[in-house]
Every structure is written in structure tokens, then in C-alpha cells.
C-alpha positions as CSV (number, residue, x, y, z in Angstrom):
1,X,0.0,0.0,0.0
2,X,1.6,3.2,-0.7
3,X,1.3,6.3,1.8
4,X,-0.1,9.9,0.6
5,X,1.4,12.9,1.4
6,X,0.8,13.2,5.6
7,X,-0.4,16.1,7.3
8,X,0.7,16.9,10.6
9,X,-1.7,15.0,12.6
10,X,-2.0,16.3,16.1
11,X,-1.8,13.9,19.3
12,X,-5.9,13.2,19.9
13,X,-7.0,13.2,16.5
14,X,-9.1,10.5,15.9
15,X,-9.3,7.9,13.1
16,X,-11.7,5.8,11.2
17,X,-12.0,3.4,8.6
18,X,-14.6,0.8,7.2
19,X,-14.3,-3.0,5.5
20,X,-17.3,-4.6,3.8
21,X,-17.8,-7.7,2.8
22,X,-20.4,-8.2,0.5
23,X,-21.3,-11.8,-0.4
24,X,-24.3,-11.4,-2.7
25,X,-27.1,-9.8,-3.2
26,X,-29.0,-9.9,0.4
27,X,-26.2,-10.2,2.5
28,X,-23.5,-7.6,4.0
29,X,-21.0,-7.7,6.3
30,X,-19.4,-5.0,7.8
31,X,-16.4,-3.7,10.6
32,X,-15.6,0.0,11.3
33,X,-12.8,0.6,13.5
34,X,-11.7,4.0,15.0
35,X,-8.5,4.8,17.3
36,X,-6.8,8.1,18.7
37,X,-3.3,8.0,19.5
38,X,-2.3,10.7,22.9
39,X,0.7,11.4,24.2
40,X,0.0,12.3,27.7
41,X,3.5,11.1,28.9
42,X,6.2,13.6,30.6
43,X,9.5,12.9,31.1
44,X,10.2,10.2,28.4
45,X,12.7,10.7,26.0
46,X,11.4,11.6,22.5
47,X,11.0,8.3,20.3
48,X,10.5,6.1,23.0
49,X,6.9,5.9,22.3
50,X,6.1,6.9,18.8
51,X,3.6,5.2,17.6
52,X,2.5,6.9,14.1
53,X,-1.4,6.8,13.1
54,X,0.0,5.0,9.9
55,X,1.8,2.4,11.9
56,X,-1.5,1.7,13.5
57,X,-3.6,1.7,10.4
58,X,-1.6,-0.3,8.7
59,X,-1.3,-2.8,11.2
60,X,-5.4,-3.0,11.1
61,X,-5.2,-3.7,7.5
62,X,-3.0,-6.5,7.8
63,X,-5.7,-7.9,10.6
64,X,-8.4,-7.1,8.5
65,X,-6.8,-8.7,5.2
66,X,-4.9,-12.2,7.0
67,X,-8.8,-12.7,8.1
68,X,-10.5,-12.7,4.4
69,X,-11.5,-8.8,4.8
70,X,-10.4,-6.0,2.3
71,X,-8.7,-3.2,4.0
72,X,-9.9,-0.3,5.5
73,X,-9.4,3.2,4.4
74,X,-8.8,5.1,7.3
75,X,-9.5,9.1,7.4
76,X,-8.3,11.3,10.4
77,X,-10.1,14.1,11.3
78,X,-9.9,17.2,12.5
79,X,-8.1,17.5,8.9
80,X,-10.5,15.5,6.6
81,X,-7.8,13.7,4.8
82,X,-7.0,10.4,4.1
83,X,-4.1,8.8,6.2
84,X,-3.4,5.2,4.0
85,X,-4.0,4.4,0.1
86,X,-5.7,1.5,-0.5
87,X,-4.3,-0.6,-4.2
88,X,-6.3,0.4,-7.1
């Protein structure tokens, strides 16, 4: 999956992104999962506990996908942007 351009996300911005499955023509499946990523730690050394919102995106997908889902596209708000690209 390649990565758009990232904005600066802020610490507390929250994240969503959707999977469906959809077998035929009266059936649907679906997941949406949402996450926010704080920092509310003092005293730690910078990098110690970096966790990026595409590091955690990306490790949904590969939960989502090694269990028969498609990936999720995951948006971040406050900016209304998309954080990972999905394969055409």
C-alpha cells in the first residue's frame, strides 16, 4: 500500500476506517474501526513511544486482510484527509 502525502496530525485526532464484505445480493458484512493516539507522557525521551497513526492503520489492514477482509481506508479528522492508500 503506498502512503499519501501526511499532514501533521496532532496527538488526539481520531481515526476511522470501514471494511465490507459483500457476499451477494442480500447479504452484508461490515467492521468499522476507530482509534486516537495521545501522548500524555512527561518525562520520556522523544522516540521512545512513537507510535504513528500509519503504523497503526496499517497494522489493522493486515488484521483485517490475513482474516478474508479488504482493507480499510482510514480518514483522520480534524483534517478531513485520508491517512493510507488503498491498491487500485
Amino acid at each position: 500500500m503506498s502512503t499519501p502525502a501526511q499532514p501533521e496530525w496532532a496527538y488526539g485526532a481520531d481515526f476511522q476506517g470501514t471494511s465490507t464484505v459483500i457476499p451477494g445480493p442480500d447479504t452484508y458484512s461490515g467492521v468499522t474501526l476507530e482509534f486516537r493516539i495521545s501522548r500524555d507522557i512527561q518525562g520520556l525521551p522523544e522516540g521512545t513511544t512513537d507510535l504513528t497513526p500509519l503504523m497503526v492503520a496499517e497494522s489493522l489492514n493486515s488484521l483485517l486482510v490475513d482474516n478474508g477482509w479488504p482493507p480499510a481506508q482510514f480518514w483522520g479528522t480534524p483534517v478531513d484527509a485520508k491517512l493510507n492508500e488503498l491498491p487500485s
